[in-house]
Legacy VTK file of the C-alpha trace (Angstrom):
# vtk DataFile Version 3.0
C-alpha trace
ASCII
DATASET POLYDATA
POINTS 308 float
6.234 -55.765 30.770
2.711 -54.980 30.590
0.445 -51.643 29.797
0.451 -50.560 32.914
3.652 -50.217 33.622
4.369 -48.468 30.435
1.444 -46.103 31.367
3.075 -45.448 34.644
6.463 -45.001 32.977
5.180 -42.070 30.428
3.414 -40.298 33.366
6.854 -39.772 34.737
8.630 -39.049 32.020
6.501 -36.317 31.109
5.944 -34.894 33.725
9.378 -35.448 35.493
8.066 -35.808 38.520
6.664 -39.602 40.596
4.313 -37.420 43.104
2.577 -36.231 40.132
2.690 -39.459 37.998
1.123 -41.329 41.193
-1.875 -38.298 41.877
-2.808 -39.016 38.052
-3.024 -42.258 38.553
-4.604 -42.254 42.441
-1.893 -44.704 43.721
0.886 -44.679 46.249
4.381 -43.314 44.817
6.087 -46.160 45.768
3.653 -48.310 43.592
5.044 -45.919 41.046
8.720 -46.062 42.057
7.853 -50.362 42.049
6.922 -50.241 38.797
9.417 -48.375 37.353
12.418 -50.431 39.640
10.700 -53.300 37.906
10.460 -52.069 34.321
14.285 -50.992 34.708
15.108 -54.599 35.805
12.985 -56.118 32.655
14.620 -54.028 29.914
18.194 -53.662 31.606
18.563 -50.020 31.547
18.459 -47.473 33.467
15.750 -44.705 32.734
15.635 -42.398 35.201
18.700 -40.225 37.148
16.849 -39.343 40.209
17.850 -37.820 43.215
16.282 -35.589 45.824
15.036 -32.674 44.213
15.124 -33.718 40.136
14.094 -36.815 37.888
15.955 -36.869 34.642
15.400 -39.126 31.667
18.153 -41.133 30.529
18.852 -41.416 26.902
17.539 -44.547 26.891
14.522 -43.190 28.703
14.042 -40.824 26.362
13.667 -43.711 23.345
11.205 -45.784 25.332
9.003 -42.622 25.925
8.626 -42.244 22.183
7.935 -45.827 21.864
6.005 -46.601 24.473
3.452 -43.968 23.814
3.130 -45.190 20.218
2.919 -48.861 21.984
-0.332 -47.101 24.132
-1.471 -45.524 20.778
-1.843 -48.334 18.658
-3.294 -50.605 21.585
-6.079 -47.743 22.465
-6.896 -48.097 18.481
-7.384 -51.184 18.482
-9.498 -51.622 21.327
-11.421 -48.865 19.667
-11.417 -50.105 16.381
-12.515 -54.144 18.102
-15.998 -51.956 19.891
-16.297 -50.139 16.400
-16.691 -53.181 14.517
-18.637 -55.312 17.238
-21.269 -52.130 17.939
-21.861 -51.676 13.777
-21.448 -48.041 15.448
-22.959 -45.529 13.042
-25.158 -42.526 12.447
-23.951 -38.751 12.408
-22.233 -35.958 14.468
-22.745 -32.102 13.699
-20.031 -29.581 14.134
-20.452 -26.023 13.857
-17.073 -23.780 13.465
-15.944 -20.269 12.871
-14.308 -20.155 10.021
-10.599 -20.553 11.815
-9.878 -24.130 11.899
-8.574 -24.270 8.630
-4.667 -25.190 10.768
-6.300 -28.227 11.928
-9.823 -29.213 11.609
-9.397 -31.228 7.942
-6.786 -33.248 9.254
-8.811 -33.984 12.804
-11.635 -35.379 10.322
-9.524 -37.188 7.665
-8.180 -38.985 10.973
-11.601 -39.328 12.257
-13.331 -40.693 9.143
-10.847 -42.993 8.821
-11.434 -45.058 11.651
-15.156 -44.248 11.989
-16.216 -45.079 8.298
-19.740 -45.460 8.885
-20.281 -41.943 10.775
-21.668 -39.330 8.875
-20.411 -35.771 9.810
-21.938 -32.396 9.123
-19.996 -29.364 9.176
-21.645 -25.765 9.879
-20.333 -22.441 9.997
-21.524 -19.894 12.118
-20.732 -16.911 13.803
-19.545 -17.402 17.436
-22.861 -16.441 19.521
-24.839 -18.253 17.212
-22.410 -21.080 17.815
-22.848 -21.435 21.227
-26.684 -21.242 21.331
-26.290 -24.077 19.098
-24.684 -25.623 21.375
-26.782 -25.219 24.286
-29.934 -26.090 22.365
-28.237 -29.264 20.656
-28.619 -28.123 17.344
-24.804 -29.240 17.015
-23.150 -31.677 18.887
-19.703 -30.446 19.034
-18.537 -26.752 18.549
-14.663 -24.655 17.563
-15.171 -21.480 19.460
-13.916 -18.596 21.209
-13.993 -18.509 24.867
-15.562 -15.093 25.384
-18.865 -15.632 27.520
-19.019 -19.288 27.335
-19.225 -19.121 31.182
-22.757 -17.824 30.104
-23.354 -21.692 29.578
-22.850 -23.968 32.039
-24.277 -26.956 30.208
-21.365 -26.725 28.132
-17.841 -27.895 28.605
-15.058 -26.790 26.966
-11.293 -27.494 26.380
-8.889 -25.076 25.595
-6.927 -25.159 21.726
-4.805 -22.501 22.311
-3.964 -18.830 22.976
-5.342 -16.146 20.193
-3.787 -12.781 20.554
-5.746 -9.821 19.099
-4.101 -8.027 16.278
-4.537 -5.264 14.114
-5.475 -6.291 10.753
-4.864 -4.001 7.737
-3.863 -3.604 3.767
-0.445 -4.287 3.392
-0.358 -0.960 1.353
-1.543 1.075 4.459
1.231 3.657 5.532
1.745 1.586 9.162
1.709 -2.033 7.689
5.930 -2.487 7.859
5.496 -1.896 11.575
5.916 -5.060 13.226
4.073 -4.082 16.739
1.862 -0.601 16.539
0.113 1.359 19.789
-3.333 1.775 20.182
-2.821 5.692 20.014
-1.264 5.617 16.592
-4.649 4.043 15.351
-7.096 6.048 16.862
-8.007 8.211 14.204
-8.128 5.385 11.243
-11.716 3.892 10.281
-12.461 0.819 12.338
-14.411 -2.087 10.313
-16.108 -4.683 13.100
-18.350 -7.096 13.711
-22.103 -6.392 14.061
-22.632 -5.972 17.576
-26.205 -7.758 17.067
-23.881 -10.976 15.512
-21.375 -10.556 18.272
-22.328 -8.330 21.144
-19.336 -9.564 23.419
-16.787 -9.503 20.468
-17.813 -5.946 19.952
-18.118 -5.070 23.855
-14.761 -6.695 23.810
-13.051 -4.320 21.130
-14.501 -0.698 22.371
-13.654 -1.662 25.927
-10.271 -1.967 24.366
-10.179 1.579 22.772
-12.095 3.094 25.805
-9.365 1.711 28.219
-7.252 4.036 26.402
-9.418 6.961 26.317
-10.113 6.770 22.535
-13.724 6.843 20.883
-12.859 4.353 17.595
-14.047 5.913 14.352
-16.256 3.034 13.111
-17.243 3.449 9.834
-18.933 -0.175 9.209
-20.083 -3.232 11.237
-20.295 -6.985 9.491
-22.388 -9.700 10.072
-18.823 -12.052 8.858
-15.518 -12.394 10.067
-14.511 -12.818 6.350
-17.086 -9.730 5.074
-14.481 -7.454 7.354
-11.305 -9.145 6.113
-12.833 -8.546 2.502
-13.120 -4.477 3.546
-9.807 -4.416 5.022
-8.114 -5.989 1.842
-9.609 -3.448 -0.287
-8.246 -0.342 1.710
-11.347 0.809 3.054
-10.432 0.427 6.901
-8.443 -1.513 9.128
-9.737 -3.639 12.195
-8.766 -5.707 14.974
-9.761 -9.546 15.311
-8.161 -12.234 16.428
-4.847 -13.126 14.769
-6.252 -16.583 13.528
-5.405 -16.980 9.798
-3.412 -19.215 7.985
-1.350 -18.134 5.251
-3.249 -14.563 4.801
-2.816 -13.320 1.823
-0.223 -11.006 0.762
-2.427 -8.070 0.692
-3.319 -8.258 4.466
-0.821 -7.843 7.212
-1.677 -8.774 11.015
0.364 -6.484 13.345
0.851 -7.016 16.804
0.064 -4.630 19.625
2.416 -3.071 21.521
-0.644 -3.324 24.655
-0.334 -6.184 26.515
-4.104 -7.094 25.012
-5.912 -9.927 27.163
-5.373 -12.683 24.331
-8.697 -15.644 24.440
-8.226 -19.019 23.910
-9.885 -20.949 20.672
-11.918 -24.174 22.387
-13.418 -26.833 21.357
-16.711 -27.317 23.168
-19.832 -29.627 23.550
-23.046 -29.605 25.749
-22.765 -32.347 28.678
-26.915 -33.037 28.221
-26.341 -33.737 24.658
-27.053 -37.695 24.957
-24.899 -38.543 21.033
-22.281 -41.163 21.736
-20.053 -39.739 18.825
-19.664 -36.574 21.280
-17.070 -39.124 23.286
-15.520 -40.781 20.659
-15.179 -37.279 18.737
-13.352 -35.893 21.848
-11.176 -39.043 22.483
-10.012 -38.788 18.834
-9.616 -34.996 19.448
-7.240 -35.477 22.384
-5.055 -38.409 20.268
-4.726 -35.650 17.518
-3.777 -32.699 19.856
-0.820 -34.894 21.209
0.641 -35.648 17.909
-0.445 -32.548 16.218
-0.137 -29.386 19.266
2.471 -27.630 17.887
0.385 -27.380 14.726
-2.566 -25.829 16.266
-0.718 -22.790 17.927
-2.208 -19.486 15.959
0.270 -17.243 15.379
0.238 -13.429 13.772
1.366 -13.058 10.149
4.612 -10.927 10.831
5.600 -8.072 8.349
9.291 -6.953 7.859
10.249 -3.967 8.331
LINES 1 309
308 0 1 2 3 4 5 6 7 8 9 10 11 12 13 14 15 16 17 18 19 20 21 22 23 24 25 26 27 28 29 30 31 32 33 34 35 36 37 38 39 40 41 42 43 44 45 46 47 48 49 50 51 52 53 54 55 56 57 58 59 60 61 62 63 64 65 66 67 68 69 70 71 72 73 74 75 76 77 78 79 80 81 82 83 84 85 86 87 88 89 90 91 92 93 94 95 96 97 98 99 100 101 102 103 104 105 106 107 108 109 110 111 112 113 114 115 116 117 118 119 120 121 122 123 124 125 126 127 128 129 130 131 132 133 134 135 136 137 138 139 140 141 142 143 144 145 146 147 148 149 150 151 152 153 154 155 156 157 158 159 160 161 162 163 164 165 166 167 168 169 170 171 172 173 174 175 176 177 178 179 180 181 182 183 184 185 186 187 188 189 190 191 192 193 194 195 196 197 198 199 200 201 202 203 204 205 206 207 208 209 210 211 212 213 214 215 216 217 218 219 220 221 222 223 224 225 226 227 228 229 230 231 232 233 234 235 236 237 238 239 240 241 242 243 244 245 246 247 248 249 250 251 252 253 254 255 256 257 258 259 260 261 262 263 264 265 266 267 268 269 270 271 272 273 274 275 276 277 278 279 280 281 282 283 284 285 286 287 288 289 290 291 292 293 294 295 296 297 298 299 300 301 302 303 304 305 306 307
């Protein structure tokens, strides 16, 4: 048994399917189908029920999938770990964020630190257009974002975190907070707190194209420079707003509502600039990846649901 044959294995039992397994890997499928005949004959087992039109794992399958990617795991770390030690790899990475990542983003850098002691990393908040400049003038080398207008940037690439729906956002003493979805039309009249068009021009070209698609003219009473300056006004009664449903454990005070639109959700990204010549930017990425496929179901943002 060697690693490529257990690489080969776990591309077909995730994705069910040798055709694809053998376009990820740019070989024939009957390489594929070799390798796994062979592996089969090895362990003594029988992994796959395949006929025609479906591939199945066996139970057995099923345990050597878990294993054998925590076989891959281990071996990629220590390959990693061997260059780490041999390059005395050092120096610093910068990462600018939102304010959102609280789900994920200490754990991604406990994980990273570990491994990568001698890397020094700088974390800065900003607000998202800020962000992205950043990004594009390599002010930071790695950037937690929203997707709106990054296709402004093509310098930058991007891969997508996950979905973000938009929500309304109010005090959980507000006469419509036990609602657990609300219309656009039973908000129209209540004062709208946003975000500073100057901070976030396409966040705010984003919301009124919202309320305009519905033929309403929001009443907004106040515009922030912070995503937390408008969850601060909303907590104390004086408006509600709509953002991106992208907290974690809000307080009790706030409830996010869903809308009974069908609202164009954005994805959350992580991004970096191509140009930008820091090795970290590769090594923060690869370790990015490894924590997405142990940690995905973690990193789903999901709206803080009120009973009714």
């Amino acid at each position: 048994m060697d690693l490529k044959q257990l690489r080969y294995f776990v591309s077909v039992a995730e994705r069910l399917s040798f055709t694809e397994a053998a376009m990820e890997h740019f070989v024939a499928q009957s390489a594929i189908s070799k390798q796994i005949s062979n592996l089969e004959d090895l362990i003594g087992v029988q992994l796959f029920i395949r006929n025609r039109r479906t591939v199945q794992l066996t139970k057995a399958g099923a345990q050597l999938l878990k294993d054998a990617k925590g076989v891959i795991a281990h071996y990629e770390e220590a390959i990693s770990n061997a260059k780490l030690r041999g390059s005395d790899l050092s120096g610093s990475i910068k990462i600018g964020y939102l304010g959102l990542e609280k789900l994920f983003l200490p754990r991604l850098i406990n994980q990273f630190t570990k491994k990568y002691r001698d890397v020094n990393i700088e974390l800065i908040q900003y607000t998202r257009d800020t962000l992205n400049a950043s990004l594009k003038l390599g002010d930071i080398d790695i950037g937690f974002t929203l997707s709106l207008s990054i296709d402004k940037f093509p310098e930058i690439t991007s891969r997508k975190i996950s979905n973000i729906p938009f929500t309304v956002v109010m005090n959980s003493e507000h006469p419509l907070a036990d609602h657990r979805k609300i219309s656009i039309n039973s908000i129209a009249n209540e004062p709208i707190i946003v975000i500073n068009p100057e901070v976030s021009p396409d966040g705010f070209k984003h919301i009124s194209e919202l309320f305009i698609e519905y033929g309403i003219s929001p009443n907004i009473i106040q515009e922030c420079s912070q995503f937390e300056t408008v969850l601060l006004m909303v907590e104390a009664g004086i408006g509600i707003s709509i953002l991106p449903a992208a907290m974690v454990n809000p307080p009790p005070t706030l409830r996010f509502i869903e809308l009974e639109e069908n609202i164009e959700e954005i994805d959350f990204i992580i991004a970096w600039n191509k140009n930008n010549l820091n090795p970290l930017i590769s090594l923060f990425t690869k370790e990015f990846e490894s924590f997405m496929d142990t940690h995905e179901d973690g990193l789903i943002f999901k709206t803080k649901k009120s009973t009714p």
